[in-house]
N, C-alpha and C positions, 0 to 999 in steps of 0.2 A: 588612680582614676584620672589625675590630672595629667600625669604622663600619656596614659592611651587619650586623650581628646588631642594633644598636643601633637601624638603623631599621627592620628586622623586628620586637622587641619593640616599640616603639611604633605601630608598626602594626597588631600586634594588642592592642596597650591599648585604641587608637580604637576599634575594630571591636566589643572586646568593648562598650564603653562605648556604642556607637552600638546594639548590640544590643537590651542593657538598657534602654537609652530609648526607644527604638522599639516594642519588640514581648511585652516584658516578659524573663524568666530563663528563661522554659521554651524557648527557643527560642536561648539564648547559646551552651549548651555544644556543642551539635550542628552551627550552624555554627563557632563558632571551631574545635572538633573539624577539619571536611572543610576548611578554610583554612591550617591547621596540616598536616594531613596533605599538602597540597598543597606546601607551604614544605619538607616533609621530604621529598620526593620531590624534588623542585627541586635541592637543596643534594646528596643522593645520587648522584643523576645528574650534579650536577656534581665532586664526589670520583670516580666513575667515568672521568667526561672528561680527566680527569689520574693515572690509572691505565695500566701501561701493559698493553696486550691481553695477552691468554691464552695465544694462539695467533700464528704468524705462517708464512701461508700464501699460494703463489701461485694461487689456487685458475683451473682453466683454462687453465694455462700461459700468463694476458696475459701481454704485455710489461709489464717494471714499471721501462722505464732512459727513460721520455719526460722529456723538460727542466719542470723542476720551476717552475711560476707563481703570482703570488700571486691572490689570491682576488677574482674580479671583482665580487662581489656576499658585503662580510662578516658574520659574524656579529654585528656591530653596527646594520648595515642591517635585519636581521633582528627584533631585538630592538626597533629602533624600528618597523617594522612589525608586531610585535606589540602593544605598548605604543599605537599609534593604534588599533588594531582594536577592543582593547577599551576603549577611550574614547569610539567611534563607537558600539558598542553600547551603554554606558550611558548616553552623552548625547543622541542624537539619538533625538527621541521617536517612536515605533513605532505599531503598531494599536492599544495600548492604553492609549497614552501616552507624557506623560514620564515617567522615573525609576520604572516602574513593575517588578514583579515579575519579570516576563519580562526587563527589562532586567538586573536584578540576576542572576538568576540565571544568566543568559548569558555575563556576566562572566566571572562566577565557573567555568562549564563551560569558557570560552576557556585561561584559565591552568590548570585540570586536563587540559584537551586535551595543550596544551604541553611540561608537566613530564611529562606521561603519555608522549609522544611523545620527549621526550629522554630520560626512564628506559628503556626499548624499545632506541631507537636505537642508545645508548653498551653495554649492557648484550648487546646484538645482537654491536656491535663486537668488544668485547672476546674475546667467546666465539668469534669466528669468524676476526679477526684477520688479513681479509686484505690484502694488499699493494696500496700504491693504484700508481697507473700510471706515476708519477714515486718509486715508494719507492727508487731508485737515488739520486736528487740529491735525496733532502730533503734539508734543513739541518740541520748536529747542534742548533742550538735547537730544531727541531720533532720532532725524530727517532720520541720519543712517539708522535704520531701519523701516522708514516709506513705502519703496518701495522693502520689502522683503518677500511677505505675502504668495508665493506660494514656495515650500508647507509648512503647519504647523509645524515647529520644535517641539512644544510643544506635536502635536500627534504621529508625528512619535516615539517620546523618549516614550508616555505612552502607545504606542500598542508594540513599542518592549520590552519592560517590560512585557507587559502581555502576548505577543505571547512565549516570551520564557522562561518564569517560566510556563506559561501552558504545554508547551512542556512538560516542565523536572518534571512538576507534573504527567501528565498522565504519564509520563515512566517509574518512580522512586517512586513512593509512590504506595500501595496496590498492589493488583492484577487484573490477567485479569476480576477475577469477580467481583471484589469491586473495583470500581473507582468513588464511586461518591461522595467523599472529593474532588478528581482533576476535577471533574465534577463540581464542587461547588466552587471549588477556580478559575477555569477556565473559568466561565461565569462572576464571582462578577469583575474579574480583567478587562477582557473585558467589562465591562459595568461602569467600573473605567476609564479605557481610553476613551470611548466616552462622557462619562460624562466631561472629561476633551479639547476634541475634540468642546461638544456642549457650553465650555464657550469660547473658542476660537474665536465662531460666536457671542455670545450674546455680548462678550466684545468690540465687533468693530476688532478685531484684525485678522480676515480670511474671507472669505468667504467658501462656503459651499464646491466648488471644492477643493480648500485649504486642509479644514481639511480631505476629503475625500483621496487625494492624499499622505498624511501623515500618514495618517492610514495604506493604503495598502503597503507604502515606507520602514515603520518600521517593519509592520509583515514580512515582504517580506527578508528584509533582517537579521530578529530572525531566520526565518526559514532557512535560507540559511546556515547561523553560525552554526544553532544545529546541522542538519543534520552534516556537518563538522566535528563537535569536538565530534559526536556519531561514527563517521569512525574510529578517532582518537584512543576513548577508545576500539573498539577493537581491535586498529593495535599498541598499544604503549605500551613500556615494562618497563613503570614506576611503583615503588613499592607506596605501602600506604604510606611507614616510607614518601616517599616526598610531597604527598598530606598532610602529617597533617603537615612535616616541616615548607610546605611553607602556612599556616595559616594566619600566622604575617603579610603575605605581602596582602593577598586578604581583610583581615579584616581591614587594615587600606588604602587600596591603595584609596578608594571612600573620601578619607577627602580630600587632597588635591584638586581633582579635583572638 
């Protein structure tokens, strides 16, 4: 724990630092502001995820005594597919280039998507507290989360990943007449998320309403983010030099967390 605080304050040292050299002070405190903000939502959501629910409900009368499995697709999987994603947005250079604004700030909308979607999520959970389909045979180590099943964490996190690099794939790669790379990375990713959705069910770990609710949770609020931070790019009079300054911080901010 003391090591992740350790490299979040240095991370937002760089950042402020890359700020100020880039684009001058009047532009430092407003993003370290929405970065911070993002880092305190992050760490919330995750003190929630080790809370235990509020409620504990069979809601429907499922069955909730199915044999209890482990996780076919984990949240480690996850986490490094998120951690590529937005690597792929910052690095690989788009319609308006490399490293340029649009990249950055897309970044940046990916990990508010995220934390956005796991504050929701757990926050969801808690409150509603219902029984997942194996809550009979969890294990007294996970016990916690045996009574957290609506909605699915694990789908919300892999449709907001795919809703919003879809996004920023149809906007930023080709043209109005050739988009059917984004058309091709935009179904394979969605059909990655439900894939990821459908082992959710098979593993005992959700039921159907579940992952369905996670699904919509997470695209819902991809979309909600991009639309935002597409207002942003074209109301904000950030230069390139601070998109590429602030590199260092987008390219390693996904380790800690």
């Amino acid at each position: 724990m003391i090591l992740k605080k350790t490299c979040v304050l240095i991370y937002v040292l760089i950042f402020t630092q890359a700020v100020l050299k880039g684009g001058g002070s009047v532009r430092a405190l407003p993003e370290l502001g929405e970065w911070s903000a993002t880092g305190v939502t992050f760490y919330v959501a995750r003190w929630l995820d080790h809370q235990p629910a509020w409620g504990d409900r069979n809601i429907c009368k499922k069955p909730t005594d199915k044999p209890f499995s482990e996780n076919t697709v984990s949240g480690s999987q996850l986490y490094a597919a998120a951690g590529a994603t937005a690597l792929g947005i910052g690095l690989i250079p788009n319609n308006d280039g490399w490293l340029k604004l649009s990249s950055y700030q897309h970044v940046k909308g990916l990990f508010e998507t995220l934390t956005a979607s796991f504050l929701l999520t757990n926050i969801t959970k808690n409150i509603v507290g219902r029984r997942r389909p194996s809550y009979t045979h969890y294990p007294e180590d996970e016990r916690l989360d045996a009574n957290k099943s609506f909605p699915s964490g694990h789908t919300s996190i892999s449709f907001a990943i795919a809703t919003y690099s879809s996004l920023y794939a149809l906007d930023y790669f080709g043209n109005s007449e050739k988009k059917s790379g984004s058309l091709i990375y935009a179904t394979a990713s969605h059909l990655l998320a439900a894939y990821v959705g459908y082992t959710r069910i098979i593993d005992n770990r959700h039921f159907l309403s579940d992952v369905i609710a996670g699904g919509l949770l997470g695209s819902g609020v991809a979309w909600l983010v991009y639309e935002f931070q597409q207002r942003n790019i074209t109301s904000e009079k950030l230069t390139n030099d601070v998109a590429r300054s602030a590199l260092p911080f987008y390219m390693t901010v996904s380790i800690p967390l």
